[in-house]
C-alpha positions in Angstrom: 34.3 -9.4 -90.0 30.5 -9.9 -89.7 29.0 -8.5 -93.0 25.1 -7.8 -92.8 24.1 -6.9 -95.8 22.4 -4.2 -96.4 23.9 -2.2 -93.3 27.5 -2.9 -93.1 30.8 -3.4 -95.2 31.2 -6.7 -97.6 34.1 -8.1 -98.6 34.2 -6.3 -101.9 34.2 -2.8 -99.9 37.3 -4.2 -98.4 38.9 -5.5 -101.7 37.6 -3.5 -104.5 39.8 -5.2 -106.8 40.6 -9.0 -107.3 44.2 -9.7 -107.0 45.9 -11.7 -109.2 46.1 -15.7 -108.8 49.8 -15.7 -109.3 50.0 -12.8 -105.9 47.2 -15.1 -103.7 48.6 -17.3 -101.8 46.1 -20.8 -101.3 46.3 -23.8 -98.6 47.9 -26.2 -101.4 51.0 -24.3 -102.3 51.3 -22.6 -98.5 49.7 -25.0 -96.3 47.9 -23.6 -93.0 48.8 -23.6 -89.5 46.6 -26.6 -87.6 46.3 -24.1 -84.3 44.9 -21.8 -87.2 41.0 -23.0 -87.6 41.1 -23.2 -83.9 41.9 -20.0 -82.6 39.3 -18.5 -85.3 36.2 -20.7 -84.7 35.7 -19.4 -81.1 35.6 -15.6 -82.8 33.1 -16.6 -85.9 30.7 -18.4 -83.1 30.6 -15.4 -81.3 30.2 -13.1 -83.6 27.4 -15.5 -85.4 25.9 -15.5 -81.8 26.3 -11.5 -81.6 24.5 -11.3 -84.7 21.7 -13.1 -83.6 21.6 -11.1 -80.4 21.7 -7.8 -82.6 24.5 -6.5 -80.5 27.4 -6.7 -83.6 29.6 -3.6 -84.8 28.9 -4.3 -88.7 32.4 -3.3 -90.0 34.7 -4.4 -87.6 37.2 -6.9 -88.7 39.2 -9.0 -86.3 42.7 -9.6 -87.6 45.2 -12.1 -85.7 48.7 -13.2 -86.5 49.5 -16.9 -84.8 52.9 -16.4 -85.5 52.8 -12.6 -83.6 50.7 -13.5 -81.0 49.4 -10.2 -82.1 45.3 -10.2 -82.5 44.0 -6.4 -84.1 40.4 -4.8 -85.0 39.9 -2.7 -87.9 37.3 -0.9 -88.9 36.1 -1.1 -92.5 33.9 1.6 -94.1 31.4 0.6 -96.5 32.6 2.3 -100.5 30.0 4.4 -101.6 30.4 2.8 -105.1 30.7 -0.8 -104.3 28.5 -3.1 -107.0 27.9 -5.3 -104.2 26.6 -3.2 -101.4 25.2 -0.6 -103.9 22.1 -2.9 -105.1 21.7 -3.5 -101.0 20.9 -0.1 -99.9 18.7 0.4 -97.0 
């Protein structure tokens, strides 16, 4: 997801609350798929080269499961009370 601050969603809009360490689940203990890092580099280019281009959907977050072969977007509002976005304000 493409966060431009001060117009769209951050990450805290999207996870108001931290979770837990014991309930996250980390690259040490879970390991990553290797196809992983390249399936999402092609996306995070182009959406760094839609930024730049101005033609980005701020809010939009691109979800993809290797394992699925399932790739989604959601959208994600930005929270009227986040702490993050809220000193960002337009």
């Amino acid at each position: 997801m493409p966060i431009i601050p001060g117009i769209g969603p951050c990450l805290r809009c999207l996870f108001p609350d931290e979770p837990d360490a014991s309930q996250v689940a980390n690259c040490k203990q879970n390991g990553i798929l290797p196809i992983t890092p390249g399936f999402a580099v092609p996306i995070q280019i182009a959406q760094a080269i839609r930024i730049l281009l101005g033609t980005v959907t701020p809010g939009i977050m691109i979800r993809f499961s290797v394992w699925d072969g399932v790739a989604r977007s959601i959208r994600v509002s930005r929270n009227a009370h986040c702490p993050v976005c809220h000193s960002l304000r337009p």
